[in-house]
N, C-alpha and C positions, 0 to 999 in steps of 0.2 A: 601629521604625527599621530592625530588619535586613529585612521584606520590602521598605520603599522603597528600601533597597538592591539589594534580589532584582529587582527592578522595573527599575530604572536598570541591572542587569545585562545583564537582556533585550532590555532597548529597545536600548543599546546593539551586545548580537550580532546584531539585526536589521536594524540600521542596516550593519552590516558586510556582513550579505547583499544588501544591497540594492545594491550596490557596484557588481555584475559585470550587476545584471539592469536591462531594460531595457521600456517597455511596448510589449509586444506586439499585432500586427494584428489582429483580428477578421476571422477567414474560417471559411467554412461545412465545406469541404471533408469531406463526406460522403461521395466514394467509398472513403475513408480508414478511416473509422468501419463502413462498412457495402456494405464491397465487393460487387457483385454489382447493388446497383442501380443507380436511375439517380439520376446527377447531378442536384441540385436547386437552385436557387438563390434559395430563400427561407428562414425564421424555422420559419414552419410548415410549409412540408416536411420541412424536417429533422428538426423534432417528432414530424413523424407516421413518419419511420423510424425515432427514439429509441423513440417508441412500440410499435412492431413486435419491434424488439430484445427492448424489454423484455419484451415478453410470451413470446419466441423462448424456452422453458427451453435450444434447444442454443448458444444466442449466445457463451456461453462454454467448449465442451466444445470442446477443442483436437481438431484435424480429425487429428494423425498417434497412429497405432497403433503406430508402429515405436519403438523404442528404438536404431534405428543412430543412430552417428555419435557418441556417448557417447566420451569421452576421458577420463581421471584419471593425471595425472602430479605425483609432487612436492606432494601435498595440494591441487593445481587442476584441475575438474570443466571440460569445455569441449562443447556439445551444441549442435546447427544451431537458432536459432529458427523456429518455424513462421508466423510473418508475415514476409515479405523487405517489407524501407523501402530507400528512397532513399540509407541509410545502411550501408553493407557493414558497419563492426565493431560495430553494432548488428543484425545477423542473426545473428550468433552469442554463447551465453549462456554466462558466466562464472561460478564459484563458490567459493570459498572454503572447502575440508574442513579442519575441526578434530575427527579420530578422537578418540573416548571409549575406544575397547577393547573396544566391547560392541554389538552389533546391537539390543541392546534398545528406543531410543529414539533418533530423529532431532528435531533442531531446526531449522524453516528460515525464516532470518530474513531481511524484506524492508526494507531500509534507508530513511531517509527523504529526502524531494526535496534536492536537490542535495549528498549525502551527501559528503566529499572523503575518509574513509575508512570500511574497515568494521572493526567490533565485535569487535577481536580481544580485547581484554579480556572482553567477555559470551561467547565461542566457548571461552575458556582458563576461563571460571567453571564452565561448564557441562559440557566435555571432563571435566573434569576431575572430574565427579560421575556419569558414567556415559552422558551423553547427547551422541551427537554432533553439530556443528551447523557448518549448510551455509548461509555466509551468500554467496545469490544478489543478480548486479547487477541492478538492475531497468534497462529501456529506457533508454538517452542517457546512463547512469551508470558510469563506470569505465572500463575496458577496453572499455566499448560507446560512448562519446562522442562524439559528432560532431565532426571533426575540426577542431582551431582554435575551439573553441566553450567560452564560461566559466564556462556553467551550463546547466542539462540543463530547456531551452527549450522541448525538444520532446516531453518526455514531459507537462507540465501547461502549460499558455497560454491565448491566447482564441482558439488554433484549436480548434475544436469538432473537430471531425470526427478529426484528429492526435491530441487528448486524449485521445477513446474508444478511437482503433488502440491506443495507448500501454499504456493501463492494461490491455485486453485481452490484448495481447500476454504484458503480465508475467505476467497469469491462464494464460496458457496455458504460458510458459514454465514458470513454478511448479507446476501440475500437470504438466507434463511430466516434469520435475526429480521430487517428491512418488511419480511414477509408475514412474519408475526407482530409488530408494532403496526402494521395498516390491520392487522384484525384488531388488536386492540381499540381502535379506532382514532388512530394517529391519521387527520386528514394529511398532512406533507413532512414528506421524509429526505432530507441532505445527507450528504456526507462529505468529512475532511477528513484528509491523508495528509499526513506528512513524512518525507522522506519516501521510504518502502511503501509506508501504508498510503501513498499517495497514488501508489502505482494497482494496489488492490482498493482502494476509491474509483480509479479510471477506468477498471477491469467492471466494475459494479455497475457507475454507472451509463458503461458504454451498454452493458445485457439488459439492465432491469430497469424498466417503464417505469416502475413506481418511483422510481427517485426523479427528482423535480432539480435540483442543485444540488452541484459538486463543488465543493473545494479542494483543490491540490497546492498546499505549501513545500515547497523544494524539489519539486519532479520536472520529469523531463518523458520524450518518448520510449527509448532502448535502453531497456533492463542493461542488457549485452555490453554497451557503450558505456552504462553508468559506471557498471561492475571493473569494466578494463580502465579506466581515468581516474576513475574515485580514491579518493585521498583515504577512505575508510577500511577499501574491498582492498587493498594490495595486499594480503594471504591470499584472499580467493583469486586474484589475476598470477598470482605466484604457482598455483595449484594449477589453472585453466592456460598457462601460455607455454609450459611445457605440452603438452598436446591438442593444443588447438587453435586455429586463427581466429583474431578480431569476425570473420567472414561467416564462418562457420557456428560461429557462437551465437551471431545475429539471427540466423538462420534457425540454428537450435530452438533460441530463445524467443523466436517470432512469435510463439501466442502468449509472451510475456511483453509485447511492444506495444505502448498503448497507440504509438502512429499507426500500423493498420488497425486498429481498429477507430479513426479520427474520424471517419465519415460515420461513423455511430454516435460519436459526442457529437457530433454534429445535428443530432436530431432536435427538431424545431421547440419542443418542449423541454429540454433539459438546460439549465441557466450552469454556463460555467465561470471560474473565479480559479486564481493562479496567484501564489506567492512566489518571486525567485529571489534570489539572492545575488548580486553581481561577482561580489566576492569569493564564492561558493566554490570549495575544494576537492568534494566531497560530489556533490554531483554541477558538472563545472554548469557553466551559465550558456554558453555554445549549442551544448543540448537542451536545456531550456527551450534558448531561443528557436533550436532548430524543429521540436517539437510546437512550437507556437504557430510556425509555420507553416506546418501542414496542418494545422485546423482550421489556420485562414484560409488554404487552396482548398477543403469543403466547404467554405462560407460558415466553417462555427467563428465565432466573436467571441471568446473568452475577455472576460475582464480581468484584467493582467496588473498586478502591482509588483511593480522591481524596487527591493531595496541594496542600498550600500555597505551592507554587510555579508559575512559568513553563512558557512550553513548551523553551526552550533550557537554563531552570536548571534541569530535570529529572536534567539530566545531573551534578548538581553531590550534593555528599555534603552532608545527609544522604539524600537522593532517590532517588538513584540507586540506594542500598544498600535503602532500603524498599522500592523496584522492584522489584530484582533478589530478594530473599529474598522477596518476595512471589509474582514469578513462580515459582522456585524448587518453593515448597509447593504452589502450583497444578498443576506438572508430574508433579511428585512424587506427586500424588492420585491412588487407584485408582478405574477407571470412568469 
């Protein structure tokens, strides 16, 4: 009785999301994705740039070296982003510092799609046990939003090409961010994703050394797969399955799949940690699991906590508190 209620909970929050959203166009827009080429205006062009990308190991290594332009006033972190959009107060990145007292440990947590605040309760869990935690806006979110806009459209849709710039962008702001807390003199630096920002946590730290532990709460491996299943994405599969297969999309979206890049989380230094949700509507449990799977066929060992709930009743007690004591112990582990 009480998970049909857990049930009827979610559907319900989902139903409320779906309020503001609307189905989106299908466009290619490639120079977006993979500036420098040329413009294509086919399925399989575009694949065959996804595919380039994806083989590119620097696709995601953020092009500045510099550290200017860094701000912190009044516990707010403000730094230029390194892709400029069509969107001025989404060129510049936002952060949220909640001091611990101690340079020991940084947390930096990447919100999920259309977040309407950030985690000050998990910032004040964590402050307050030694670790500091810097919870960044990801693209079209917050203080970056596109002006007069009621959900953040344009960091996930069925523009292809938009999608990649987006999630890229955050990869690079976040190692940008990640790259100036180790000068600050942050000896070890994590990160937690949830949802989307689970998938730009995987993206981080499949690329960047410096991070030591990852946590992903509600992800899975394929963007592609989430987006056409998801109980949240039906505008965007509404927009993307008038012209395009399940196949093509995978393809497209390959250097958004955190599965190839598994044998990188897989590297012997990076501690990983994994919330799913069994019940989960939104990004189902199947991809989860099927993601789980090819990190064991590279021999990575994610420490895996499955609960029996939703993906929005995550949030609800008792879940939330299993989460958080469980990321907790994971952070907490030496090595």
């Amino acid at each position: 009785m009480y998970h049909k209620w857990l049930d009827h909970w979610d559907e319900q929050r989902a139903r409320r999301g779906e309020e503001a959203k609307k189905t989106t166009a299908f466009v290619l827009d490639s120079c977006l994705a993979f500036p420098g080429e040329k413009r294509v205006g086919t399925i399989e062009e575009f694949c065959t740039l996804a595919d380039q990308a994806l083989a590119d190991s620097s696709f995601y290594d953020e092009p500045s070296e510099s550290d200017d332009g860094f701000e912190i006033q009044n516990g707010w972190l403000k730094f230029p982003s390194d892709i400029s959009t069509d969107v001025e107060e989404n060129n510049f990145v936002w952060a949220k510092v909640t001091e611990s007292g101690s340079r020991n440990q940084a947390l930096v947590i990447f919100h999920h799609w259309n977040a309407g605040r950030r985690n000050h309760q998990i910032a004040k869990f964590f402050s307050r046990r030694g670790i500091t935690t810097v919870e960044i806006a990801m693209p079209y979110h917050f203080e970056r939003s596109r002006p007069g806009s009621l959900y953040a459209e344009d960091m996930l849709s069925a523009n292809l090409g938009r999608t990649i710039q987006s999630v890229r962008q955050a990869v690079w702001d976040g190692r940008k961010l990640i790259r100036w807390l180790k000068s600050e003199g942050y000896r070890e630096i994590s990160v937690l994703g949830m949802s989307l920002g689970s998938w730009v946590s995987g993206l981080i730290a499949a690329h960047e050394p410096v991070v030591t532990k990852a946590s992903l709460f509600l992800t899975a491996g394929s963007l592609a797969d989430m987006v056409w299943t998801g109980r949240a994405t039906r505008g965007i599969r509404d927009g993307l399955e008038r012209a395009i297969e399940i196949a093509d999309l995978r393809r497209a979206w390959g250097p958004l799949d955190l599965e190839n890049y598994a044998h990188k989380l897989a590297r012997p230094n990076l501690g990983l940690h994994m919330v799913i949700a069994t019940r989960d509507k939104v990004v189902l449990p199947e991809l989860s699991k099927h993601f789980i799977e090819k990190l064991h066929e590279v021999r990575a060992r994610p420490n895996v906590l499955e609960l029996n709930c939703g993906h929005y009743s995550l949030a609800m007690p008792p879940y939330i508190l299993l989460a958080g004591w469980s990321l907790k112990r994971f952070l907490s582990r030496r090595g």
